[in-house]
C-alpha positions as a Markdown table, in Angstrom:
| # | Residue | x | y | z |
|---|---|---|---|---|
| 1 | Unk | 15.0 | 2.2 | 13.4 |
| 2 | Unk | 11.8 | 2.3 | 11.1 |
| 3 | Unk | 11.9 | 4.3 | 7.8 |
| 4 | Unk | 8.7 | 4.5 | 6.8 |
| 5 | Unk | 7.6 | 5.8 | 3.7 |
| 6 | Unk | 4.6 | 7.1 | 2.0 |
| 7 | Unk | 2.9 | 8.7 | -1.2 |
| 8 | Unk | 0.8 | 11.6 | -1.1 |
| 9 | Unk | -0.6 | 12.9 | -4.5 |
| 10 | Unk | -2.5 | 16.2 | -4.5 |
| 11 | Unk | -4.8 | 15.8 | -1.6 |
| 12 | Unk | -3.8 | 15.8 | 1.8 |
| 13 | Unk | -6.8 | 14.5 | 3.1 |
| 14 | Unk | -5.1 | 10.6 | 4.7 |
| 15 | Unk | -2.0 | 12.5 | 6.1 |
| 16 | Unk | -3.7 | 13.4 | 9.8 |
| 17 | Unk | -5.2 | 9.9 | 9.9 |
| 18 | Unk | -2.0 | 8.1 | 8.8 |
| 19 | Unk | 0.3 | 10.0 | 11.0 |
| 20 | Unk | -2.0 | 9.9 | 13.3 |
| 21 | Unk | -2.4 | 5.6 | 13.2 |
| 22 | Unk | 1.0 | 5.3 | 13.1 |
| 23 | Unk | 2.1 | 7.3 | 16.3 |
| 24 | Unk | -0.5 | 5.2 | 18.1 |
| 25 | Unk | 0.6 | 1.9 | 16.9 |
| 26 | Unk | 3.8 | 1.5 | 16.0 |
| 27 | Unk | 6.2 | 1.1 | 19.3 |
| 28 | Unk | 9.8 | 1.3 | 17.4 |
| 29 | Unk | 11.6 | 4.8 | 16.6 |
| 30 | Unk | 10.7 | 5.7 | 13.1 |
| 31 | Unk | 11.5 | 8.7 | 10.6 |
| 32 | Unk | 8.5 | 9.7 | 7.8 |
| 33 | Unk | 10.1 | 10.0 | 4.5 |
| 34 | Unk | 7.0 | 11.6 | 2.2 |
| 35 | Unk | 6.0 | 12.9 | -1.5 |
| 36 | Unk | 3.4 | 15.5 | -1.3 |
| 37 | Unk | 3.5 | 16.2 | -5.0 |
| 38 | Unk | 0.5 | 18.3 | -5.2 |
| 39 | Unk | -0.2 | 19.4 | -1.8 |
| 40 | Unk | 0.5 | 22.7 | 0.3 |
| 41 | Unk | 3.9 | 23.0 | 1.4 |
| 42 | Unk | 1.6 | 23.5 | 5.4 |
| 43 | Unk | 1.5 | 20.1 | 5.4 |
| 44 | Unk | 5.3 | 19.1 | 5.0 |
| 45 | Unk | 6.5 | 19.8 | 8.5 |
| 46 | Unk | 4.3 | 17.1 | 9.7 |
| 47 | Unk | 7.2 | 14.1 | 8.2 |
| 48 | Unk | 10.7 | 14.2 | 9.0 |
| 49 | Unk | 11.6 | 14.0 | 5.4 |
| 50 | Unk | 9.7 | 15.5 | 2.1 |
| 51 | Unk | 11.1 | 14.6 | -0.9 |
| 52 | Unk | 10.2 | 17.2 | -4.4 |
| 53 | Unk | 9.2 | 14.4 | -6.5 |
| 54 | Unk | 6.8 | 14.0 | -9.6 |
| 55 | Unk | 5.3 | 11.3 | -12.0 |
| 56 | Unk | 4.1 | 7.6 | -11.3 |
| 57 | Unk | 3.3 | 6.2 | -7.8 |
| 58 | Unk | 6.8 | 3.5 | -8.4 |
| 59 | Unk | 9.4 | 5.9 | -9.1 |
| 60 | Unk | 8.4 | 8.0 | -6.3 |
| 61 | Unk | 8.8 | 5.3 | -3.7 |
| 62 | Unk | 12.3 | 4.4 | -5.5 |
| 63 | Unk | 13.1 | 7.9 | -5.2 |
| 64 | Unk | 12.0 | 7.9 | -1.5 |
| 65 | Unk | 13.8 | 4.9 | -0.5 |
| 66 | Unk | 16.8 | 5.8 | -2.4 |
| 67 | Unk | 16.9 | 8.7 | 0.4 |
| 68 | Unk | 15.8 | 6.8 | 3.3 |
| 69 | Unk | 19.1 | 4.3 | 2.5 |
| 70 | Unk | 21.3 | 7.6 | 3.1 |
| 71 | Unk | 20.1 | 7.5 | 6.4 |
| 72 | Unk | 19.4 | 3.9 | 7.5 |
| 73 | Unk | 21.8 | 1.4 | 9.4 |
| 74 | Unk | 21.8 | -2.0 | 7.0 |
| 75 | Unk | 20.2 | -3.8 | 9.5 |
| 76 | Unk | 17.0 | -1.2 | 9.9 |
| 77 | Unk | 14.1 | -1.6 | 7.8 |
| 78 | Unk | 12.4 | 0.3 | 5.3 |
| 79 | Unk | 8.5 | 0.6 | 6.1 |
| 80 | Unk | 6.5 | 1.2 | 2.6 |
| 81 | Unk | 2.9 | 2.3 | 3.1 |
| 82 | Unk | 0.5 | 3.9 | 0.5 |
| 83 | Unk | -0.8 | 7.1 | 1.3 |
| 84 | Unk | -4.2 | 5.8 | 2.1 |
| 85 | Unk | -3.0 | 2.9 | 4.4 |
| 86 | Unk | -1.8 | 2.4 | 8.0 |
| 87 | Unk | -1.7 | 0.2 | 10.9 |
| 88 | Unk | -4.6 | -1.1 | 13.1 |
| 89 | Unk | -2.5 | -2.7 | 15.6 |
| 90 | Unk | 1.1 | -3.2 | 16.2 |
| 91 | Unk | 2.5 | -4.8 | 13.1 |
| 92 | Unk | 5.9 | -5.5 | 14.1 |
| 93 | Unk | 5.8 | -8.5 | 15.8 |
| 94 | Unk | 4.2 | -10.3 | 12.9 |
| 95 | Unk | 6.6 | -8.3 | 10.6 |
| 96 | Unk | 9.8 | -9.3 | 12.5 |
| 97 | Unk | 8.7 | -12.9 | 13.4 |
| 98 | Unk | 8.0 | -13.0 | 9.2 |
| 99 | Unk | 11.8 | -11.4 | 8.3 |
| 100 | Unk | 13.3 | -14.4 | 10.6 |
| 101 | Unk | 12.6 | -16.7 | 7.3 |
| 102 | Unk | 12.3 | -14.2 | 4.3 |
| 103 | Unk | 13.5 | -11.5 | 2.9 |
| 104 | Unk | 10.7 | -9.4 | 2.9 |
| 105 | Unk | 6.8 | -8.9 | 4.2 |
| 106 | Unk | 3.9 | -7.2 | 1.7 |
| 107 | Unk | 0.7 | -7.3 | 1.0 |
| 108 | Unk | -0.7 | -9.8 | -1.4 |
| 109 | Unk | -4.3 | -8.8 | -3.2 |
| 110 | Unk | -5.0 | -12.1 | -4.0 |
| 111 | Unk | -8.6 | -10.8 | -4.1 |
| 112 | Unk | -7.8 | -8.4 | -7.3 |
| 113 | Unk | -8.0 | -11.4 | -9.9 |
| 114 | Unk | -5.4 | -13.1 | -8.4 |
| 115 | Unk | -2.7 | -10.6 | -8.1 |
| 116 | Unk | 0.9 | -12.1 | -7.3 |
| 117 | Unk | 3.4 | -9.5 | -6.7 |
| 118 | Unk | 4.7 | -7.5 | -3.6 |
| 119 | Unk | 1.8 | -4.7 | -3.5 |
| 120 | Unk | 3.2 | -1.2 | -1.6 |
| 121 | Unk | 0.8 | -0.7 | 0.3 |
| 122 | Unk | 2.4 | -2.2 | 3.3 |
| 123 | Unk | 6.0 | -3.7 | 2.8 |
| 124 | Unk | 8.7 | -3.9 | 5.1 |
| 125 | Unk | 12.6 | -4.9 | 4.4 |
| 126 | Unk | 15.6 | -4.8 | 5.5 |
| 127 | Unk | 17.6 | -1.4 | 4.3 |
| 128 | Unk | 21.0 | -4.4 | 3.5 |
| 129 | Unk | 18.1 | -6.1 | 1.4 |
| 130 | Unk | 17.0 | -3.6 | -0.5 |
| 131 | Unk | 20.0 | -2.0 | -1.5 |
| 132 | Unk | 21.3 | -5.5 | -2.7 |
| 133 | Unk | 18.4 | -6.0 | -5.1 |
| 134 | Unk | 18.3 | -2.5 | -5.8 |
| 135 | Unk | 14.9 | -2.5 | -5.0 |
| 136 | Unk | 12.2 | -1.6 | -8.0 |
| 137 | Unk | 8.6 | -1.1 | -7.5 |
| 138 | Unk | 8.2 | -0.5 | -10.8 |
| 139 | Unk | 5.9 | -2.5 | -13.1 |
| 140 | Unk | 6.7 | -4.3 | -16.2 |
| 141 | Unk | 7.3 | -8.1 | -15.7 |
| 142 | Unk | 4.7 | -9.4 | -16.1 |
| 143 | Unk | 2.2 | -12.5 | -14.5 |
| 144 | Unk | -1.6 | -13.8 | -16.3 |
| 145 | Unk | -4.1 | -13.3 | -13.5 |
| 146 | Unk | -7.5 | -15.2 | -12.7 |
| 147 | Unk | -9.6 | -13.9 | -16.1 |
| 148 | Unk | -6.6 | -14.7 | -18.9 |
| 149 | Unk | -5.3 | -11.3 | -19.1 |
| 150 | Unk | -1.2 | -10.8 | -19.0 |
| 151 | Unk | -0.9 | -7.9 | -16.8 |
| 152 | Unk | 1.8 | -5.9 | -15.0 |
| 153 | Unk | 1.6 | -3.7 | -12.0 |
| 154 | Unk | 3.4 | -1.6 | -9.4 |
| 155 | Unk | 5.5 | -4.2 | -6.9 |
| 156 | Unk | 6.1 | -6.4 | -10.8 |
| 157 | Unk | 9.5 | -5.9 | -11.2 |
| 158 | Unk | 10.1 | -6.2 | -7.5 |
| 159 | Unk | 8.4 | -9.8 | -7.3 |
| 160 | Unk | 11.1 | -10.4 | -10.3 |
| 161 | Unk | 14.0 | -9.3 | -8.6 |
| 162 | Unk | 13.3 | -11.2 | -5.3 |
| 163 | Unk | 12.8 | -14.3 | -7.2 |
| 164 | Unk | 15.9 | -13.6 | -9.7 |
| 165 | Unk | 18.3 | -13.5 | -6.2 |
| 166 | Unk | 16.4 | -16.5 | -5.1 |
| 167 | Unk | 15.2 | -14.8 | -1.8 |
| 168 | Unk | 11.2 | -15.6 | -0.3 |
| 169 | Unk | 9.1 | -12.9 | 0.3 |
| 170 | Unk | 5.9 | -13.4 | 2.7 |
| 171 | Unk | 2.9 | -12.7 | 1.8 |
| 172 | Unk | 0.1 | -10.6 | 4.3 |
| 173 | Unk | -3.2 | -11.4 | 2.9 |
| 174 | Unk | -6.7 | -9.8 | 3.4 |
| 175 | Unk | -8.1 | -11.1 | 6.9 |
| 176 | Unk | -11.5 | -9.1 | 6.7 |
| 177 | Unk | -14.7 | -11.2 | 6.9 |
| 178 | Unk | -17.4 | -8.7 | 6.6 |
| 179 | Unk | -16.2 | -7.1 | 2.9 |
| 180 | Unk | -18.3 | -3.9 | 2.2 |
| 181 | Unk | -15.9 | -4.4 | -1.7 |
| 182 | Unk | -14.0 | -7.2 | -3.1 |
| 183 | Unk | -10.7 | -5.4 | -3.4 |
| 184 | Unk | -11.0 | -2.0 | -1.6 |
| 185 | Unk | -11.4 | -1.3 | 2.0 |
| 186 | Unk | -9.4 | -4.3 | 3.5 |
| 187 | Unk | -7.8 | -5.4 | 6.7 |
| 188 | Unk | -4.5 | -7.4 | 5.8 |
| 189 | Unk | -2.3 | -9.8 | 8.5 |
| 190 | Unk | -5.1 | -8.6 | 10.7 |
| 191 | Unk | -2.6 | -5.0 | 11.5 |
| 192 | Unk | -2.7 | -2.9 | 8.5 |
| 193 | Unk | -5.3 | -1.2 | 7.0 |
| 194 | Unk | -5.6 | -0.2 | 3.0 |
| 195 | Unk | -8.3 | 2.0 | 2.0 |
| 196 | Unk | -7.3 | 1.5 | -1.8 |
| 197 | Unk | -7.4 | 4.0 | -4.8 |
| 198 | Unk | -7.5 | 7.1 | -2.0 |
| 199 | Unk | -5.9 | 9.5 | -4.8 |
| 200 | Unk | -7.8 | 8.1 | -7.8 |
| 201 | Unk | -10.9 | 6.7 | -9.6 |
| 202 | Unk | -12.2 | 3.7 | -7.0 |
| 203 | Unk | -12.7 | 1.4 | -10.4 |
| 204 | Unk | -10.4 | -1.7 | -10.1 |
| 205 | Unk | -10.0 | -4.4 | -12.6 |
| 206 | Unk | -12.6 | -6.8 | -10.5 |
| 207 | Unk | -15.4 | -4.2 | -11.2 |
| 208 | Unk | -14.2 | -3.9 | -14.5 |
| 209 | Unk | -14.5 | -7.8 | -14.8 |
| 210 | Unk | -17.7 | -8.1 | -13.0 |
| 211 | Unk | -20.1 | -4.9 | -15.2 |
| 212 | Unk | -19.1 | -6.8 | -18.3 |
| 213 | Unk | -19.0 | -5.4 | -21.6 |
| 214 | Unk | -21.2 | -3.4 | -23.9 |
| 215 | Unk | -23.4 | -0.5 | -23.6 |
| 216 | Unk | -24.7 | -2.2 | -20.5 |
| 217 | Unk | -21.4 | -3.2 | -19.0 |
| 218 | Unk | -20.5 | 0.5 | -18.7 |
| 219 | Unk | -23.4 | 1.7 | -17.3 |
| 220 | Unk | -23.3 | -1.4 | -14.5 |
| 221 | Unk | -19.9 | 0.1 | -13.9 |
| 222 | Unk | -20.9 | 4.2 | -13.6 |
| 223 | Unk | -23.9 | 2.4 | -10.9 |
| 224 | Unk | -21.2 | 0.7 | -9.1 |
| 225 | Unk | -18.7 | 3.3 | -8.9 |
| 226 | Unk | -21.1 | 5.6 | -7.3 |
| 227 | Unk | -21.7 | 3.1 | -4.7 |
| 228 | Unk | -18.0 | 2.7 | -4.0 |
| 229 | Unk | -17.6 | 6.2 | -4.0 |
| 230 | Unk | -20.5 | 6.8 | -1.4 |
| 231 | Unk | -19.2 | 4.2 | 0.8 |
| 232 | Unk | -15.7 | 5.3 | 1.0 |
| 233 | Unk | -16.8 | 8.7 | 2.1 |
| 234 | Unk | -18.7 | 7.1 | 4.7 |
| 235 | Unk | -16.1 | 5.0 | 5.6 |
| 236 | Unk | -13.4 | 7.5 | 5.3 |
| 237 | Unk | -15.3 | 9.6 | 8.1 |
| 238 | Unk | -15.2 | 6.8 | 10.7 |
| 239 | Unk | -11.6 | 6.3 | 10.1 |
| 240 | Unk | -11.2 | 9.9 | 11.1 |
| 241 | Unk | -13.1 | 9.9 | 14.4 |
| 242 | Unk | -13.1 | 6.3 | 15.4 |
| 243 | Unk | -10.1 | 3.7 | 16.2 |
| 244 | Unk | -12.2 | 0.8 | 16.1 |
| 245 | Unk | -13.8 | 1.4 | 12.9 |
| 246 | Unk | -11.9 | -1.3 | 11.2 |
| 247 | Unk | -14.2 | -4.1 | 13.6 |
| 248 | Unk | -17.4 | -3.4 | 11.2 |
| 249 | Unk | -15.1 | -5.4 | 8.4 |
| 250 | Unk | -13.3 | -7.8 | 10.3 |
């Protein structure tokens, strides 16, 4: 059994097209565990499970998978996905064939300055594992990425606990050649899609990196946000009438 769960934060906009992705691709019986802080109560009969929950993206999903463990067998597997992602294509081959020789599958974002922690966008693990480690997506240890900055972000404390029990994780890195952004809007493993920052601002710390400081720096970065902002609307309404979107990026 799958337990797959998800974020949803005041918009329920990605919750057709996730559901909707995830009936058509994944072959496995799964339950949807779900916060929908924000969003009209309408929309909670679509997951199995809604959870009240309030507060940062982290302790939501620790909340969530807390109540998914009530439920799960030790050797099922928890199934994080951000609200804005889903699969393209049947991940679990890739993700079983990956658990065989580590203790867990996520995304990587290499791309976003050279990010090096388990990123919950798509994760899977073992329900045994997790409750071992006690499982924390918060953030707070910490890692210096590609431009000198010591940072922390969700999935931080996770990539500490993994390597604190001395357990491997594998990483599913971005597969898309054709990148309409460097971080957003990315194909990973060559099964899961991640829109990226589908509840929020769509400035990450590349585009930060790249307008540069100064009075010019921020106005580089107001240009470029509008830019992002047009093409994920775009893109978002190909994602809602068209499978095979995700071929224009790969």
């Amino acid at each position: 059994m799958l337990h797959v769960i998800t974020v949803h934060h005041r918009s329920p906009r990605w919750i057709a097209v996730q559901l909707d992705y995830l009936a058509r691709h994944l072959h496995e019986p799964y339950r949807t565990y779900a916060s929908l802080e924000g969003i009209d109560p309408s929309w909670h009969e679509r997951f199995d499970v809604v959870v009240p929950t309030a507060g940062k993206h982290a302790g939501k999903l620790n909340h969530l998978a807390r109540i998914a463990l009530r439920h799960a067998e030790p050797d099922d597997l928890l199934l994080f996905l951000d609200g804005d992602a889903f699969p393209i294509a049947d991940p679990m081959p890739s993700v079983r064939a990956a658990l065989e020789t580590a203790a867990l599958v996520a995304v990587r974002r290499d791309e976003n300055l050279g990010d090096v922690q388990p990123h919950p966008s798509f994760c899977a693990v073992a329900a045994s594992t997790w409750a071992a480690i006690g499982g924390d997506w918060s953030n707070g240890a910490s890692w210096v990425n590609r431009s000198g900055r010591e940072i922390s972000d969700v999935g931080g404390n996770l990539r500490w606990q993994l390597d604190d029990a001395e357990l491997t994780w594998t990483p599913m890195l971005r597969t898309s050649d054709h990148d309409l952004h460097p971080v957003w809007f990315g194909v990973y493993g060559d099964v899961v899609y991640h829109h990226g920052a589908g509840f929020r601002s769509m400035i990450s710390r590349f585009d930060i990196a790249e307008a540069g400081g100064g009075v010019l720096g921020r106005v580089r970065l107001r240009l470029r946000a509008r830019g992002v902002r047009r093409t994920s609307e775009e893109l978002f309404q190909k994602i809602a009438t068209d499978p095979s979107f995700h071929e224009q990026i790969r």
